[in-house]
Structure formats: structure tokens, C-alpha cells
C-alpha positions as CSV (number, residue, x, y, z in Angstrom):
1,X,-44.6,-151.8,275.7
2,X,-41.5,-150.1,275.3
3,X,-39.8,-151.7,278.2
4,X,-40.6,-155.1,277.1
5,X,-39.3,-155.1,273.5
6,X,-36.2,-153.1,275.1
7,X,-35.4,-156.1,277.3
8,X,-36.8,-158.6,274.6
9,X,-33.4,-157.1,272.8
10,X,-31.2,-157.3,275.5
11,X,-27.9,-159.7,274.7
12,X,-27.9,-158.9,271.2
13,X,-25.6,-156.6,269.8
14,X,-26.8,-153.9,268.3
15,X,-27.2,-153.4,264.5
16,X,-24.8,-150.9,263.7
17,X,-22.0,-153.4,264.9
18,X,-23.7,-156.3,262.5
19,X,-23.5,-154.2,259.9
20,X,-20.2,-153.1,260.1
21,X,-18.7,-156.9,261.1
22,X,-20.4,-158.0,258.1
23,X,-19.0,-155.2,255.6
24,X,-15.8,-156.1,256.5
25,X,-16.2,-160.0,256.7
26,X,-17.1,-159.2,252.8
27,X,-14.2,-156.8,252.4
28,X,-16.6,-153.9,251.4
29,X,-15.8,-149.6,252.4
30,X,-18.1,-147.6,253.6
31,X,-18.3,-145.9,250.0
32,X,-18.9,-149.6,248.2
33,X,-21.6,-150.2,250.6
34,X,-23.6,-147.4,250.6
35,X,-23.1,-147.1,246.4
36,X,-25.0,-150.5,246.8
37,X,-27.3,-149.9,248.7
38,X,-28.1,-146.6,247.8
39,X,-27.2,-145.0,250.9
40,X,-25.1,-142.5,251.7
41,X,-21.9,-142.8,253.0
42,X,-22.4,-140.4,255.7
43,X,-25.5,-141.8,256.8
44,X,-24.4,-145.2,256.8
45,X,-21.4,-144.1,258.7
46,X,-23.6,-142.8,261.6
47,X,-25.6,-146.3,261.5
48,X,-22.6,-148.4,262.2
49,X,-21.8,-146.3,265.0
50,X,-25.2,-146.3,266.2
51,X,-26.2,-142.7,266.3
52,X,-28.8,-143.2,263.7
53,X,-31.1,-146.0,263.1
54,X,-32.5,-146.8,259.7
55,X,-35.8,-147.5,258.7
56,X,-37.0,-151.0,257.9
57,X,-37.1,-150.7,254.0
58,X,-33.1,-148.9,254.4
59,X,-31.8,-151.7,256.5
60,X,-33.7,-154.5,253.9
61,X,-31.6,-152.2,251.0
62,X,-28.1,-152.6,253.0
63,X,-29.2,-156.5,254.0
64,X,-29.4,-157.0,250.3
65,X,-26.1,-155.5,249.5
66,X,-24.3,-157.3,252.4
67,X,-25.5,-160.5,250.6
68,X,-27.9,-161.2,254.0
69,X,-31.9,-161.2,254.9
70,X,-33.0,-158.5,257.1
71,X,-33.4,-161.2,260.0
72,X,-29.7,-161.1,260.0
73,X,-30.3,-157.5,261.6
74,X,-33.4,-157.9,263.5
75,X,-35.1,-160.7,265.7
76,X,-38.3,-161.2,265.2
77,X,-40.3,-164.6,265.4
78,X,-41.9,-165.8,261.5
79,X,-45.5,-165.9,261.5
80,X,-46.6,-168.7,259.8
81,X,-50.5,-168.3,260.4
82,X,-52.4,-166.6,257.9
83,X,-54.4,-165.6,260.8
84,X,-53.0,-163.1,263.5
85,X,-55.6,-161.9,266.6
86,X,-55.3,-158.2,268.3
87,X,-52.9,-158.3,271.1
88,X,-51.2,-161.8,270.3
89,X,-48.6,-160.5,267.1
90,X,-44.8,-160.3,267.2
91,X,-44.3,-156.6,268.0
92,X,-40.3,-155.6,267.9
93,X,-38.7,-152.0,267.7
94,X,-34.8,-151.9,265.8
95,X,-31.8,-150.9,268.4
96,X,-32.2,-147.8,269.5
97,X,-35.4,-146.5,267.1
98,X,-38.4,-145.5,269.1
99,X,-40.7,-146.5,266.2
100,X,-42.9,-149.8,267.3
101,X,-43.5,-152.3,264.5
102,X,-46.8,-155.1,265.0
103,X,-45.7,-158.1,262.1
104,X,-48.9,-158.6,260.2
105,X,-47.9,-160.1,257.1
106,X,-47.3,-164.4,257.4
107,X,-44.3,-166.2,256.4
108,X,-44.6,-168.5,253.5
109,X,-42.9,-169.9,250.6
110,X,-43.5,-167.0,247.8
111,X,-45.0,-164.5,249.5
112,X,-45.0,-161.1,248.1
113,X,-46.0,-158.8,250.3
114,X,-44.8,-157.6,253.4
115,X,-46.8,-155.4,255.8
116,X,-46.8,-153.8,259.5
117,X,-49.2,-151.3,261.7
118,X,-46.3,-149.0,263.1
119,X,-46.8,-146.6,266.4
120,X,-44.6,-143.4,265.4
121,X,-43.6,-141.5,268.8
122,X,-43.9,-137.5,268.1
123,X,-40.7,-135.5,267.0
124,X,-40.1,-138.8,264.5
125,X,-38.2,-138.1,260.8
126,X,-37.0,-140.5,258.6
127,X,-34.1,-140.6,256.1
128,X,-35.1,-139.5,253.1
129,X,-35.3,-143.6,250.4
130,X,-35.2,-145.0,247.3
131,X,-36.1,-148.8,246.7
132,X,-37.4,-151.1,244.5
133,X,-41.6,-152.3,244.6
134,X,-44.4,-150.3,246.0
135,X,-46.0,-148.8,249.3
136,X,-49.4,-147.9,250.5
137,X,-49.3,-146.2,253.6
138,X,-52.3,-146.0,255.3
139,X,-53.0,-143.4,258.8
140,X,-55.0,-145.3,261.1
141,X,-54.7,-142.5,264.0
142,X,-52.9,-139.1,264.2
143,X,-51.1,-137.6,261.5
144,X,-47.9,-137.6,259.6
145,X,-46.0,-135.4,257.0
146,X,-45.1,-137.2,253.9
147,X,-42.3,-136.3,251.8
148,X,-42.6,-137.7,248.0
149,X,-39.8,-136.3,245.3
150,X,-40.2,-133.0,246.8
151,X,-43.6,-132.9,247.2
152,X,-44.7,-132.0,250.6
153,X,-48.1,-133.2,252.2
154,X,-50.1,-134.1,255.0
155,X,-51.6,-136.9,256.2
156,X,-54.5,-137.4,258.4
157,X,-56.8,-140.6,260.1
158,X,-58.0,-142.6,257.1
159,X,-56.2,-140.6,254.3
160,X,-53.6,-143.1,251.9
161,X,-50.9,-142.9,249.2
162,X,-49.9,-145.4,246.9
163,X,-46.4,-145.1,245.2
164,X,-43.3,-146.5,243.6
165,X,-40.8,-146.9,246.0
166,X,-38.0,-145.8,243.5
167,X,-39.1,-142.0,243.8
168,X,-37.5,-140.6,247.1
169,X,-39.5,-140.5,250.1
170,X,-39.7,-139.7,253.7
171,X,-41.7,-139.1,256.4
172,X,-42.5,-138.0,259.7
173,X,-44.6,-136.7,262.8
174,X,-44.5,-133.3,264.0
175,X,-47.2,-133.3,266.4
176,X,-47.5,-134.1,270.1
177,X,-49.4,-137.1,269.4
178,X,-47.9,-141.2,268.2
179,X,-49.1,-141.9,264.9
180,X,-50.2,-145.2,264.2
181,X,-50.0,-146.7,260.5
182,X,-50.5,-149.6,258.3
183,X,-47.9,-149.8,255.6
184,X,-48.0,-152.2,252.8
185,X,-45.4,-152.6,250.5
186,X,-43.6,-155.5,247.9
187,X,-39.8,-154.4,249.0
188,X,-38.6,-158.1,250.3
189,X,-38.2,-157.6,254.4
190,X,-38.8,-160.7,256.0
191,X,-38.5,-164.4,254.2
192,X,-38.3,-167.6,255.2
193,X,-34.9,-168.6,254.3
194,X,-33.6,-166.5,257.2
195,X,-30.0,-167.0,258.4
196,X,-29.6,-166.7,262.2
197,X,-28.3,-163.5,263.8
198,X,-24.8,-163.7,265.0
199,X,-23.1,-163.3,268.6
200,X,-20.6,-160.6,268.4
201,X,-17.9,-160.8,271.5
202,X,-17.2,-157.6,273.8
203,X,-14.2,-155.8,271.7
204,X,-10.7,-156.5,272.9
205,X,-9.0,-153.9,274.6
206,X,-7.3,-151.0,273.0
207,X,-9.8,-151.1,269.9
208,X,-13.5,-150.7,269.6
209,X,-13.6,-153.3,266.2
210,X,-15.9,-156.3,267.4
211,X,-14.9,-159.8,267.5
212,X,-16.6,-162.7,266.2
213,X,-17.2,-165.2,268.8
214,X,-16.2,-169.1,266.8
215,X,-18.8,-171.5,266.1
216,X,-18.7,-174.4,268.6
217,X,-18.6,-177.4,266.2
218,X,-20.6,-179.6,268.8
219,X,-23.5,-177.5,268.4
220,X,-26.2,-178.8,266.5
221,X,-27.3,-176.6,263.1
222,X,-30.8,-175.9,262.4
């Protein structure tokens, strides 16, 4: 599984680079960025240079702030039937996280809720969020340790939690053994009024600042 959603990413650039092209195609610091996305600078710092990868709720909060959907970040396919079957949903993993995601939520006009069964490998933590909506986080198998505004617990098969996602939160799996859980939540991830991902050129030489490749004005837009 693993292998395939590595290669399934091959050719894109990574996210760290997105974000940073795009936060300085809008003329944003570092410091602007992460006041608006309520993320610190020093975190977001190690995201663009890709030695930390942020959750799916944190990257949806800088999205937002960079004016862009979360599918500006990460490719993954719309589902657009309500019905999904075991073995046959998208399934992708963000650059350089070892955290599986398995889509389960469809992609319509209006739709409020957005929701995934995740695999988390052992040794996983989190950075520590703050969002807008709710969560429910539900353990299908193994266990987790849940971090909610200070409060420590632990989280076995078939226990849940249900909370605001403005109270800081965090999580993650000290055992020997993947966790796998369905999460649940309102916080706006994936819609369909997606802009396409764009194709970032090697840097020139002499600087590591990535260059956007221009738009051949033959090609057809979608």
C-alpha cells in the first residue's frame, strides 16, 4: 500500500514547496501566514521545507489562508457516489506523512461533512490544532492517545469523542501497533470547486526558490 500511493505521488512536487510558491505569489511572510492560519511560524517554517508534514485539518487551515482548496495541496480523485465498496476507495497519504487516508465522504454541491478511516503507523504525533466545526473520532482497531486542552486520555477499539474543533487538540500512537480510525468532522477539506494542482519547475541554479513553469496557452482549460 505504501509503495503504491508513494509512486501514485511521484512527479508532483511536494507540498511544502506549494505552499511556500503560493505565499509568495500572494506576497504573504511566514509570520502573516501562520497568524492566519493559526499556525505557528516555526512550524510552518519546517512544513515548507519539508521536515514536517501537517495534518489534514492544518493544511485545510493554511489552504484557507492562501486563498486556495486543499486539492491545491493534495491529489486525490472526487468521489461523486454516495456509495463507496471496501477495497475500491481513493486511498492517498500527504508528502512525506506515513499516515494512510481511505476518502469516504462523496463530493457534491453543499456537502457538509467530510470524513476518512485513517491507518496511523506506531511512533505517530501530531501538531498540537485549533479550527473551526466539529470532530468525532472514532478507534476502529488499536489505540491512540488523545490530547484535548490539556486533557490527556486514552483511546481504545470502539471508544469515541465528540468535540469543538476550536479547543486545541492532538493526538497520537505510542504502541507497536497501526491504529486505524474513522474521523468525522464539518472543517471544509475537500469541495468541488477544486482548482488544479500546479507544476513547479526544478529550481534554477544557485538558489533553491522554485519556479513556476508558464501556462501553455494552447492547452485547453477544464
Amino acid at each position: 500500500m505504501a509503495e503504491a500511493l508513494a509512486k501514485a505521488g511521484e512527479g508532483h512536487p511536494k507540498v511544502g514547496a506549494l505552499i511556500r510558491a503560493r505565499r509568495r505569489q500572494q506576497h504573504m511572510t511566514l509570520m502573516a501566514l501562520g497568524e492566519a492560519a493559526n499556525v505557528s511560524v516555526g512550524y510552518l517554517s519546517q512544513v515548507e521545507r519539508d521536515h514536517a508534514t501537517p495534518s489534514l485539518g492544518t493544511l485545510a487551515q493554511i489552504a484557507r489562508a492562501l486563498g486556495v482548496s486543499i486539492d491545491y495541496f493534495v491529489s486525490s480523485p472526487a468521489t461523486h457516489n454516495a456509495l463507496t465498496r471496501a477495497g475500491e476507495r481513493n486511498r492517498f497519504s500527504l508528502d512525506g506523512s506515513s499516515i494512510i487516508y481511505e476518502r469516504l465522504g462523496a463530493d457534491f454541491p453543499g456537502n457538509q461533512l467530510s470524513s476518512f478511516l485513517m491507518v496511523v503507523p506506531p511512533g505517530y504525533q501530531s501538531e498540537t490544532v485549533a479550527h473551526e466545526g466539529e470532530e468525532i473520532l472514532y478507534v476502529l482497531e488499536g489505540s491512540i492517545t488523545q490530547r484535548l486542552d490539556g486533557e490527556e486520555m486514552e483511546m481504545s477499539a470502539g471508544d469515541s469523542l465528540h468535540f469543538r474543533g476550536n479547543r486545541p487538540h492532538s493526538w497520537s500512537n505510542h504502541t507497536d501497533q497501526p491504529a486505524r480510525l474513522l474521523w468525522t468532522g464539518t472543517l471544509a477539506l475537500f469541495r468541488s470547486t477544486a482548482r488544479p494542482r500546479p507544476v513547479l519547475a526544478k529550481p534554477k541554479a544557485g538558489t533553491n526558490k522554485p519556479v513556476r513553469k508558464k501556462p501553455n496557452p494552447k492547452e485547453k482549460r477544464t
